[in-house]
C-alpha positions in Angstrom: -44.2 41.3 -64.3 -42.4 44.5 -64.1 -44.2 45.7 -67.2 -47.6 45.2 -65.8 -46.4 46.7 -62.1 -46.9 43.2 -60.4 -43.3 43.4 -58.4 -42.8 47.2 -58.0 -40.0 48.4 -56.0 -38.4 45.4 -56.9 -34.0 45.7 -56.8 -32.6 42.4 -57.4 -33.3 38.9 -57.6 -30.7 35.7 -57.2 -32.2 32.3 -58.0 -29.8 29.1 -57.2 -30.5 25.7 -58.2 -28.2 22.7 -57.4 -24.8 25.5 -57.2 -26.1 26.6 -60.7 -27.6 30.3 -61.7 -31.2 30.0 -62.0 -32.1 33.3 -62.2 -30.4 36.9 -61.8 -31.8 40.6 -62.2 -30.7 43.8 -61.3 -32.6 47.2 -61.5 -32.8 50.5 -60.1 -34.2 52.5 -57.9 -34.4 54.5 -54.6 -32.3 52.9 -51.7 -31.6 53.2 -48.6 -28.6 52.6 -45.8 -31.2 52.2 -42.8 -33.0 55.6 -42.7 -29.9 57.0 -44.9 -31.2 57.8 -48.9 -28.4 57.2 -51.0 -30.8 58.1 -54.1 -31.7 56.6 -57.1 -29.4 53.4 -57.4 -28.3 51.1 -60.4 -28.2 47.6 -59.3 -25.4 45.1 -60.2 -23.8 41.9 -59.1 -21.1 43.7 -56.5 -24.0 46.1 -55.5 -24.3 45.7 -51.8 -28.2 46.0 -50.3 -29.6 46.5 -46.9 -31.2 43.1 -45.8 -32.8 44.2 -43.0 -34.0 41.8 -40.3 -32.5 39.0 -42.7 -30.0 39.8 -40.6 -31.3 38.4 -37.6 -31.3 35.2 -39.6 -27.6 35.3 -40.0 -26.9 36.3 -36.4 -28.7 32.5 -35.6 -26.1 30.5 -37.9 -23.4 32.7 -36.3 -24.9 31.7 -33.3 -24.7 28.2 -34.3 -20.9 28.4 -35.1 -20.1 29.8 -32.1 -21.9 27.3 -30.1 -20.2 24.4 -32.2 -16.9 26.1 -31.1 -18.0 25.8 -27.6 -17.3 29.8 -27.0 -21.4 30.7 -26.2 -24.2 28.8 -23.8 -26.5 26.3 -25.4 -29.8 27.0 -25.5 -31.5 26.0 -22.7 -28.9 28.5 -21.0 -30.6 31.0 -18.3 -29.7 34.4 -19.5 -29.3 36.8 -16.8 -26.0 35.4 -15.4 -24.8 35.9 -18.9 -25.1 40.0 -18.6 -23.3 39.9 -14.9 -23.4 43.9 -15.3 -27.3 43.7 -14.5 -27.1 42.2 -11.0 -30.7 43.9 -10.3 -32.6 42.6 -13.4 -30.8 39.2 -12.7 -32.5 39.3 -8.9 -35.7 39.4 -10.2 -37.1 35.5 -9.4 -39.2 36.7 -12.9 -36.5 37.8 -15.1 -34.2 34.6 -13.7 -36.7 32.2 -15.9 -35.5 33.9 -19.3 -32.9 31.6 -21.3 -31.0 31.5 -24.4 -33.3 29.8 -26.7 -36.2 32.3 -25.1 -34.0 35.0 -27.0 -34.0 33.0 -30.1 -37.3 32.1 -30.4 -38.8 35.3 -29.7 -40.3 34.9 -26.7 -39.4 36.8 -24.1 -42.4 37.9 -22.5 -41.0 41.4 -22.8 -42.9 44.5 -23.8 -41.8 45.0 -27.0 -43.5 47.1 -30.1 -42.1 46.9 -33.3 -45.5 47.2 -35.3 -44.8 51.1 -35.0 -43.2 52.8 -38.1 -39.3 52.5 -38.3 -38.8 56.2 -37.8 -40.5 56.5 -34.5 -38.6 56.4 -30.9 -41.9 54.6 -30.0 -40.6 51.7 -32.1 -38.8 49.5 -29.8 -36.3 48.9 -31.7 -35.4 52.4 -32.6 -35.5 53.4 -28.9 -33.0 50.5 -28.1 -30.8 52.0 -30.6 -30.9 55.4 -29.0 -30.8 54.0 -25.4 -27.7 54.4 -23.5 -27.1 50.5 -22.7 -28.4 48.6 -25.5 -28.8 45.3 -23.5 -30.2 46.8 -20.4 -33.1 48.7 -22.3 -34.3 45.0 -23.7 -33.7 43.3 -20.6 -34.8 45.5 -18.2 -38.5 45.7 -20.3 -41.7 45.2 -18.2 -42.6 41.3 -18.0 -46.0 41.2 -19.5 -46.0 37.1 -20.2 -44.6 33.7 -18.6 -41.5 33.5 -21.2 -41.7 31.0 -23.6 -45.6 31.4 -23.9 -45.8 33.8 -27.5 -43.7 34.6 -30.3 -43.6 38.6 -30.0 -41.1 40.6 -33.2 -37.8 41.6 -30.8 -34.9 43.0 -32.6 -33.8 43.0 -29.0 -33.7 40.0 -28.6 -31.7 39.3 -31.6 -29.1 41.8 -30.4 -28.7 39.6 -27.0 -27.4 37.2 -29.4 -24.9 39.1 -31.0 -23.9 40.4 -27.5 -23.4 36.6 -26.5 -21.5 35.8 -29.8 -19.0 39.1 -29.2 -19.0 38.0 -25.5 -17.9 34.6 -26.2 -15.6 34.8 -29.1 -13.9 38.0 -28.1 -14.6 39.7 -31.8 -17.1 41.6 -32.7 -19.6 39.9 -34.4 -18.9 41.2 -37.8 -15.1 40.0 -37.4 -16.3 36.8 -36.3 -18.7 36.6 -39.2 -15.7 37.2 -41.8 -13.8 34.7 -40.1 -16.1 32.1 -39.7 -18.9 32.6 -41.9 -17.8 34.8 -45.2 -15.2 33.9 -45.8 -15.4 30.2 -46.1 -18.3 30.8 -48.4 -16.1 33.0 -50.3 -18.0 36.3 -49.4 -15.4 39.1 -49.8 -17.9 42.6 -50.0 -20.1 42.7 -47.2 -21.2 45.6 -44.5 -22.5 45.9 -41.2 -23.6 48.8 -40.1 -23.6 49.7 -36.6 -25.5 51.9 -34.1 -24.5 55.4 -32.2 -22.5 53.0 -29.7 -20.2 51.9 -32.2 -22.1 48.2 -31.9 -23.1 45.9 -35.1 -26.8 45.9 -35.2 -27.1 42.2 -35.1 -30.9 42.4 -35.7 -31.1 44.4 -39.0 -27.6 46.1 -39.9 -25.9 43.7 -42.3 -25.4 44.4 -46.2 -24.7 42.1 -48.5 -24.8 41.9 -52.6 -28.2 39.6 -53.4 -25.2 37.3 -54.7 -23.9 36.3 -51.7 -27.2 36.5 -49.7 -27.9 33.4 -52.1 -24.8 31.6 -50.8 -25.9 31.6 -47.6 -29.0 30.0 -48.4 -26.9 27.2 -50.4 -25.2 26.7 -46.9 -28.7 26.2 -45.0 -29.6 23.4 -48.0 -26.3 21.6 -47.2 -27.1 21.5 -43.8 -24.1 23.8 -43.0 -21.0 21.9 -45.7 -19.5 24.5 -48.1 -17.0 23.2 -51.2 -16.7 19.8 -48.7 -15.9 22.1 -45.5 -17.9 22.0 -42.2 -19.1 26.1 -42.0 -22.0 25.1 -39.2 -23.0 22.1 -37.6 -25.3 19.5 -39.2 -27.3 19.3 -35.7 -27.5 23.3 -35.3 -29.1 23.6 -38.9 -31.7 21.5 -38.3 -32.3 22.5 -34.7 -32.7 26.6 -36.1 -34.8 25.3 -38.7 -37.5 23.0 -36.4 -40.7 25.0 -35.8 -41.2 26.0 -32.4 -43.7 28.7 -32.1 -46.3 30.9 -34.3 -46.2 34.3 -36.0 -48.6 36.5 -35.0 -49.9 35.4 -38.7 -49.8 32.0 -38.3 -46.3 31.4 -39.9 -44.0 29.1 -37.8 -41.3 30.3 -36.2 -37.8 28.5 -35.7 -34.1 30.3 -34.0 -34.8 33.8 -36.3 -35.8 31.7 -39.0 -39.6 31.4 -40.5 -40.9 28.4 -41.7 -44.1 27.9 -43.8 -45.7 26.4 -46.9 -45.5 28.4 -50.1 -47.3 26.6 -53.7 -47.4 24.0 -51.6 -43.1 23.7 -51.0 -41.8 23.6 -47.5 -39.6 27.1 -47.5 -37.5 28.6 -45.1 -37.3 32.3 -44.9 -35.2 35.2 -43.4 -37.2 38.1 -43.9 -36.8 42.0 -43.9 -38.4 45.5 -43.6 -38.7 47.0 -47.4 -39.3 43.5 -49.5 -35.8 41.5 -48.7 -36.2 37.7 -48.3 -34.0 34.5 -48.4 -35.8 31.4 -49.5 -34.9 27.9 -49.2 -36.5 25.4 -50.7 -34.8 22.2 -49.7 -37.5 19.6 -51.8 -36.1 22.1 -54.7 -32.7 22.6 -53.9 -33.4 25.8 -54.4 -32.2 29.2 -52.8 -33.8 32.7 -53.4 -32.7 36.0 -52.6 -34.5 39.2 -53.2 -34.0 42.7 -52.9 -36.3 45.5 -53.0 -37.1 49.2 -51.6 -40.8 49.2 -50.2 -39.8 49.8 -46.9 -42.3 50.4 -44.3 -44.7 49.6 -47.2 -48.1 47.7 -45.7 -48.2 45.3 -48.8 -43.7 44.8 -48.8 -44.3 41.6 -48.8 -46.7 41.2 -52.1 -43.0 41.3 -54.5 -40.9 38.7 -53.0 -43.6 36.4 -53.1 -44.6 36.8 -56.4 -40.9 36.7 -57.5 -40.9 33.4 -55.9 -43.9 32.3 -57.0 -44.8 33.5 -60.2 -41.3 34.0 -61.9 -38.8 31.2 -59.9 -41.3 28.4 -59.7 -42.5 28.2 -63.1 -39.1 28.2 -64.4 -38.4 24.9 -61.8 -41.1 23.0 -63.4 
């Protein structure tokens, strides 16, 4: 596959199969830390990647753990008494209908444009990042739909979350995810990067080695056990993975997780900008991490999938 060009830009792959390697590969090539070039990079185990808006993915079984912990609002929550520093937005009769699970389903009703390139301060996520207040620049966004009514891409909404989580737990959300997340699953390298504000980017800021991205796809196909511990709730796992809504491509949508059909296998997916995926395969018992550096690439998606289903599959059979 490389050979013939089939998965350029591929980094890394980590196949798991029933707690057993499947699969592992490491190259090299260009990477990046967000916009950041840290040049042409040889790969290995330890190596830690961006994963982009896999992140977001993460943030919902943090979300999970915190909500099993009783420390953040259940879903059906309304969210503008949670963010009591917004009195105005929270007076609006419109805004007032927003809730919890609004946030992690993606539907909002917000305008919101993340189809712009990643560089742009027209990309709404990238002008969140620069904004002064974070949380107000999502929340205060025009209504342009009844919430609930479309899945629309919002890294802000994803950051609401990890707002909630900090909120709730009183760490920030990278503490709370070593506590609570890493290192039960034994996770010991790990970064997150954060913003001009000092704050985690819980919507695309976490790196990981391709390693330990894996792992936390084992935790999803255990419904949340890890070496005979309880990491996440058996009733949280399955409520983030139940379809709710659909992709602007017809994909189904969960809390920040995808679900959809691939060679005919039910797979749930965290996905990222430049080619980074988690797959889970639960009728495999079968977990998938990629890594790769097409970012902002039209076709980023063409190598994970034919990692997945050209090079894992096969070797399944």
């Amino acid at each position: 596959m490389l050979r013939a060009g089939q998965v350029d830009g591929l980094h890394a792959v980590a196949a798991v199969r029933g707690g057993r390697c499947l699969l592992e590969y490491y190259g090299a090539g260009e990477d990046f830390a967000w916009g950041d070039s840290l040049g042409v990079v040889e790969f290995g185990p330890g190596t830690l990647h961006d994963i982009r808006s896999v992140t977001k993915s993460v943030t919902a079984l943090l979300y999970g753990i915190a909500l099993g912990e009783g420390l953040v609002p259940p879903p059906a929550e309304p969210l503008l008494p949670l963010f009591p520093q917004y009195p105005d937005l929270a007076a609006d009769p419109q805004r007032a209908r927003l809730t919890v699970e609004h946030a992690l389903t993606m539907s909002l009703g917000l305008d919101w444009r993340e189809d712009l390139p990643y560089d742009s301060p027209a990309n709404a996520e990238i002008a969140m990042e620069l904004a002064p207040d974070r949380y107000r620049y999502v929340l205060e966004r025009p209504i342009v739909e009844p919430p609930g009514s479309r899945w629309t891409y919002c890294g802000g909404a994803s950051a609401l979350l990890g707002r909630l989580i900090a909120d709730g737990t009183g760490q920030s959300l990278p503490q709370y995810a070593q506590d609570m997340l890493f290192a039960p699953l034994g996770i010991g390298s790990h970064q997150w990067m954060t913003g001009a504000d000092a704050v985690a980017s819980a919507a695309s800021g976490l790196r990981l080695a391709p390693r330990d991205l894996a792992r936390i796809g084992e935790l999803v196909l255990t419904e949340g056990t890890w070496d005979g511990q309880r990491v996440v709730s058996t009733d949280w796992i399955r409520a983030m993975l139940q379809p709710r809504l659909q992709t602007s491509w017809g994909t189904r949508y969960g809390y920040q997780w995808y679900i959809e059909p691939i060679a005919g296998h039910r797979v749930y997916a965290g996905m990222g900008n430049g080619g980074q995926r988690l797959f889970v395969l639960p009728d495999l018992d079968l977990t998938v991490a990629v890594t790769a550096g097409n970012y902002n690439d039209p076709d980023q998606w063409r190598t994970p999938l034919t990692v997945l289903e050209r090079v894992v599959l096969p070797a399944t059979a």
